[in-house]
N, C-alpha and C positions, 0 to 999 in steps of 0.2 A: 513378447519380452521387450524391456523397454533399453534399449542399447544406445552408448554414448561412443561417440568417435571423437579425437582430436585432430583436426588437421584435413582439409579439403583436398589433398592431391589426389595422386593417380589411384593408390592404396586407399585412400578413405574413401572415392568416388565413388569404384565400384565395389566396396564392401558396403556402404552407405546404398547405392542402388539395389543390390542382391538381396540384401536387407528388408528393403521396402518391400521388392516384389514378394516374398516371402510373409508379409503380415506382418515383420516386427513395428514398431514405435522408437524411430532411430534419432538423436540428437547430435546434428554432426557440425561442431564447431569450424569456424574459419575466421579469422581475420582478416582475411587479405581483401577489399571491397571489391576487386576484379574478377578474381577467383569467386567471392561471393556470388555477383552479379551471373557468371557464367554456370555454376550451379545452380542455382535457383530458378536460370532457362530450361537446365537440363533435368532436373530434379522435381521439378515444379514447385510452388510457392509453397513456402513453410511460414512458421513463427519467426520474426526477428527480434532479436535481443541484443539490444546495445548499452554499453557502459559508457554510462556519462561522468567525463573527468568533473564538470561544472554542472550542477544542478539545473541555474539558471539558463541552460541551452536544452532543458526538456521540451519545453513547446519546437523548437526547429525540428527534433527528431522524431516529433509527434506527426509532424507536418511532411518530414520527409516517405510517413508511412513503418515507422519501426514499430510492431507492437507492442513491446515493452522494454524500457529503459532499467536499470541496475543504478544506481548512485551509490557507489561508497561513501564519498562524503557524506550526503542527508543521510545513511543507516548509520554512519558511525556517530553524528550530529545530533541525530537523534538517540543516540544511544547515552551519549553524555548527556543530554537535555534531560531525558530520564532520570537521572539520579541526581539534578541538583535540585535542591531543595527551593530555589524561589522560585521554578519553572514549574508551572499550572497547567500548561495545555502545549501538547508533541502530538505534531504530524507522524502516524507511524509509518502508512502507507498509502500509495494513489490509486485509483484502479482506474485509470485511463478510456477504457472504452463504457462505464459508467458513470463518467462524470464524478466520480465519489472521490474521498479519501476518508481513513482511518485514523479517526485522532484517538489521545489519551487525554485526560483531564483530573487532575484531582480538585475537589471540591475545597476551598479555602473555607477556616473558621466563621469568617464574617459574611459567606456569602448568605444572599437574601433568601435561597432557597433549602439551607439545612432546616431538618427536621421536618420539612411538608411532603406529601406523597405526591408522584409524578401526575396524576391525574389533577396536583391543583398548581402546576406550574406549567405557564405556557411558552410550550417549548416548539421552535421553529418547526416548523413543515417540512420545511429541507433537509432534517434533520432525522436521524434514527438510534438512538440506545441498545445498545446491542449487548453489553456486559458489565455490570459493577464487581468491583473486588473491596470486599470491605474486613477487614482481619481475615486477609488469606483463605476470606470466604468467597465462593464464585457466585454469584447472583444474577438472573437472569430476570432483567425488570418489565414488571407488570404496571398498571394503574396503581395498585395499592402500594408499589416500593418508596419508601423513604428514603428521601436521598438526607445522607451523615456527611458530617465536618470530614474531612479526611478522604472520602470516598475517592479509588482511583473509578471514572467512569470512560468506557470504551462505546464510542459512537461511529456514525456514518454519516458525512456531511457533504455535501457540495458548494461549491466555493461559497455562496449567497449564504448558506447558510454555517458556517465554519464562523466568522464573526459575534453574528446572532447566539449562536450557542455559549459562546465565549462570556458576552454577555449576560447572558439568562442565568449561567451558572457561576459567574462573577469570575471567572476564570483569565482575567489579562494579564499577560506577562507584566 
């Protein structure tokens, strides 16, 4: 069973321990970075997850060894980014221990590559197409898919190739 605790004291420690030895899959929150430190002696090493007040300090907490960051700001930034109309291309999510991140893209009227199939547009290396949505259609692209005016496209890119892609599909803010 996958069981959530709030609060590292005395009552979550060893409900959080009993827990483990038991076989559950237990998520036991704590704030406090002392209290952290001292569980995770006793506990032994879990996932860490930290919430980043400022985006721009994800690489420190990368560094510092957190596995994965939270940003309110970038999800709600992006979340507005999404619905304005002259924003082409949102970062949606990073995946940190693959180098990746998740963008969105919609394909502008004038870009060079509406109406040719992905097998004759050359698209970064770095670069992966993972989903088109085109009228509320899910499309899952092949060699043969034509990419359309409008098209929201969902990719996998790494930093080198996040630019590149940008380009290719005429997609700059």
């Amino acid at each position: 069973m996958y069981i959530i605790i709030g609060g590292g004291g005395e009552i979550g420690y060893y409900l959080t321990k009993n827990l483990l030895i038991q076989g559950h899959e237990v998520l036991l929150l704590e704030k406090g970075s002392a209290r952290y430190q001292a569980l995770n002696d006793e506990l032994g090493p879990g996932r860490t997850i930290a919430r980043l007040n400022n985006p721009k300090h994800e690489e420190i907490f990368q560094k510092l060894g957190i596995d994965l960051t939270v940003s309110p700001t970038r999800a709600i930034l992006s979340l507005i980014e999404s619905d304005l109309p002259s924003t082409r291309f949102v970062p949606l999510m990073m995946l940190k221990n693959a180098g990746l991140e998740i963008v969105e893209m919609r394909i502008p009227e004038k870009s060079a590559i509406v109406g040719k199939m992905l097998r004759d547009i050359n698209l970064p290396r770095s670069s992966n197409l993972a989903l088109i949505i085109r009228d509320k259609q899910f499309i899952t692209p092949t060699a043969e898919t034509q990419i359309n005016a409008h098209d929201d496209v969902f990719a996998l890119v790494n930093s080198e190739g996040e630019e590149e892609l940008r380009k290719t599909f005429g997609a700059l803010d």
